[in-house]
C-alpha atoms as an extended CHARMM CRD file, in Angstrom:
* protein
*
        67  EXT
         1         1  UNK       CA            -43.5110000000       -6.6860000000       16.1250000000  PROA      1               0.0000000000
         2         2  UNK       CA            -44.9290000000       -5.6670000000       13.1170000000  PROA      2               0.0000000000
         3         3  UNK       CA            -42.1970000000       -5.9870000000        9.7750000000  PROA      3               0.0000000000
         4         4  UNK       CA            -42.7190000000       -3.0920000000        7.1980000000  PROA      4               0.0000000000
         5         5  UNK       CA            -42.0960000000       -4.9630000000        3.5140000000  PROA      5               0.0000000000
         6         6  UNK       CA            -42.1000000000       -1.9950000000        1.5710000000  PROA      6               0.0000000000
         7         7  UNK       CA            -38.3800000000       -2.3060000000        0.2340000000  PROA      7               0.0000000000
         8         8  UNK       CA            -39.6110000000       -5.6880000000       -1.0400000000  PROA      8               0.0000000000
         9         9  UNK       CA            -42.6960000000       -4.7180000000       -3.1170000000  PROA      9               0.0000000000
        10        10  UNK       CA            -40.8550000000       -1.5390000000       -4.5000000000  PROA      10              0.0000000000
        11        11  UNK       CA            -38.3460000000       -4.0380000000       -6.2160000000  PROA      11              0.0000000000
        12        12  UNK       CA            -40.9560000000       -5.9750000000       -6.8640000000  PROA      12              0.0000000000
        13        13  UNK       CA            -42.6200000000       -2.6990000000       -8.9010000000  PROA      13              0.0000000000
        14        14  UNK       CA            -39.2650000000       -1.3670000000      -10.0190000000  PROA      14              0.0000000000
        15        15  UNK       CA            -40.0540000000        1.7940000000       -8.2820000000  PROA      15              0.0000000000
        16        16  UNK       CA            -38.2520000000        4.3830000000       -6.3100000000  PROA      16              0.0000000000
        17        17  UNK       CA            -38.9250000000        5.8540000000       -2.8570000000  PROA      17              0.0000000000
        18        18  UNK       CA            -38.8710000000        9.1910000000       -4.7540000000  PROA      18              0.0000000000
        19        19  UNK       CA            -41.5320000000        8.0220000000       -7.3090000000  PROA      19              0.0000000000
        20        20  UNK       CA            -43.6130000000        6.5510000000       -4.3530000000  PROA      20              0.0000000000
        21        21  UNK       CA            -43.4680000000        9.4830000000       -2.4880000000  PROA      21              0.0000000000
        22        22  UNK       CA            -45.0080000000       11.7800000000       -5.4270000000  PROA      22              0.0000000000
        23        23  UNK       CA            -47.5060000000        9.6030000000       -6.1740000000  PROA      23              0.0000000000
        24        24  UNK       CA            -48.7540000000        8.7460000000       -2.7340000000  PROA      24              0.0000000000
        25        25  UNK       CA            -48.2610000000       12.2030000000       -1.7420000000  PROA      25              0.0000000000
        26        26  UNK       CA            -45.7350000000       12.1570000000        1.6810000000  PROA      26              0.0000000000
        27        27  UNK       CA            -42.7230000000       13.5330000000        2.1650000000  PROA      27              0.0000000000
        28        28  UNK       CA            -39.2700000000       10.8100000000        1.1410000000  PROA      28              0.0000000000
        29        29  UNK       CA            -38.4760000000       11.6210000000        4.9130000000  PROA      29              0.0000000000
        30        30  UNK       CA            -41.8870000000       10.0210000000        6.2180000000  PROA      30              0.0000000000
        31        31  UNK       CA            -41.8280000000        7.2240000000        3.9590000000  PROA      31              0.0000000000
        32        32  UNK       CA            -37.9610000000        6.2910000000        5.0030000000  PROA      32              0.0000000000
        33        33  UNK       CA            -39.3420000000        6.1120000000        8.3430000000  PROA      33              0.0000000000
        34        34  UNK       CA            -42.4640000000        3.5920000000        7.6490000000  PROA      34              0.0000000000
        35        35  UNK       CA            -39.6660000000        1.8060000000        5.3870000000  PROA      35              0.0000000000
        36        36  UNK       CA            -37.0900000000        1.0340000000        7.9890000000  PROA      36              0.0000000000
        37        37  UNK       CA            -40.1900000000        0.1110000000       10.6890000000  PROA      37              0.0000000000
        38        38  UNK       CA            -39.1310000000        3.4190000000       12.7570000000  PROA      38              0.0000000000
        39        39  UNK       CA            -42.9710000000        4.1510000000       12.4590000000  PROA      39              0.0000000000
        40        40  UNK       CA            -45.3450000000        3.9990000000       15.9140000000  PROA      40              0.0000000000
        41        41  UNK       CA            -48.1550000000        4.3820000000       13.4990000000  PROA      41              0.0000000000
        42        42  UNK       CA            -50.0700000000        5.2080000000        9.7110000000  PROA      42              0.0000000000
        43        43  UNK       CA            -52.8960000000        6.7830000000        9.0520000000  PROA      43              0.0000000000
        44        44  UNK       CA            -54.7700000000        4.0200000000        6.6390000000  PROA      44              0.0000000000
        45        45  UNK       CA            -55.8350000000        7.3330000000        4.3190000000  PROA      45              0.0000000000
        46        46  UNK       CA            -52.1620000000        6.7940000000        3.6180000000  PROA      46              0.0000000000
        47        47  UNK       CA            -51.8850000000        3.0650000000        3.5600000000  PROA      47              0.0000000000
        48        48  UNK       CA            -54.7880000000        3.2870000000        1.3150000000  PROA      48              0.0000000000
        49        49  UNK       CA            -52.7760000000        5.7040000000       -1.0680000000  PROA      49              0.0000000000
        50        50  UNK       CA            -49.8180000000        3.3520000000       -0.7080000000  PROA      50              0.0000000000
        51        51  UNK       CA            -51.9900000000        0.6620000000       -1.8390000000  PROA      51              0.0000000000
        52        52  UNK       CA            -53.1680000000        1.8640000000       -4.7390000000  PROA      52              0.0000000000
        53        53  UNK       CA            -50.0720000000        2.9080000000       -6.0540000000  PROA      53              0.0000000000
        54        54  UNK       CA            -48.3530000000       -0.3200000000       -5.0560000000  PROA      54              0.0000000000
        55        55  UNK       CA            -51.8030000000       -2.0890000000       -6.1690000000  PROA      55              0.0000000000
        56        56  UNK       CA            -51.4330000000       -4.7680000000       -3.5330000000  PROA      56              0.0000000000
        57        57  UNK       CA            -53.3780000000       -5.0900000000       -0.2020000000  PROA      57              0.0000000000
        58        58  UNK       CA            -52.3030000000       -4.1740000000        3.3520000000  PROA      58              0.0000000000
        59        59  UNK       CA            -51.6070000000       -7.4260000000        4.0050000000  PROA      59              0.0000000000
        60        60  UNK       CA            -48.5320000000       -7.5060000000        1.7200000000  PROA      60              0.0000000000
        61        61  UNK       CA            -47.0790000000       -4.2030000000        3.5040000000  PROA      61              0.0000000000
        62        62  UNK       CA            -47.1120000000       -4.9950000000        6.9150000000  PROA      62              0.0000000000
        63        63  UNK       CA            -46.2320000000       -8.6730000000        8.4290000000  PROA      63              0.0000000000
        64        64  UNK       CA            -46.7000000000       -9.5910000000       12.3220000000  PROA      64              0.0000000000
        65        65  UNK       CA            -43.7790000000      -11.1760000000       13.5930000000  PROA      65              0.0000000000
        66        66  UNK       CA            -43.2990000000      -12.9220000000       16.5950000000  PROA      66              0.0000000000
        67        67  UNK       CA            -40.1590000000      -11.5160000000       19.0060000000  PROA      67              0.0000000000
């Protein structure tokens, strides 16, 4: 399974969902899906974007995790 930590690094950034959203340009709705791991996939234009804003790497949004 693959573990989305975005709740983590947006406390970590003292930033809202809202703010994210603006900035990375994608709707709240679409980024409350990646957040809660509802997501089948992302386009890595956006995880790019997300990146950027977040300044961090891939790596330290998504996590494998063994079921």
């Amino acid at each position: 399974m693959i573990k989305i930590n975005l709740d983590l690094l947006l406390l970590k950034r003292k930033m809202s969902v809202t703010e994210l959203s603006k900035r990375v340009g994608i709707t709240q709705a679409n980024l409350s899906i990646l957040k809660t791991s509802k997501a089948k996939a992302i386009r890595f234009s956006t995880l790019e974007k997300i990146c950027q804003v977040l300044d961090c790497q891939p790596g330290d949004i998504l996590e494998y995790v063994a079921e």
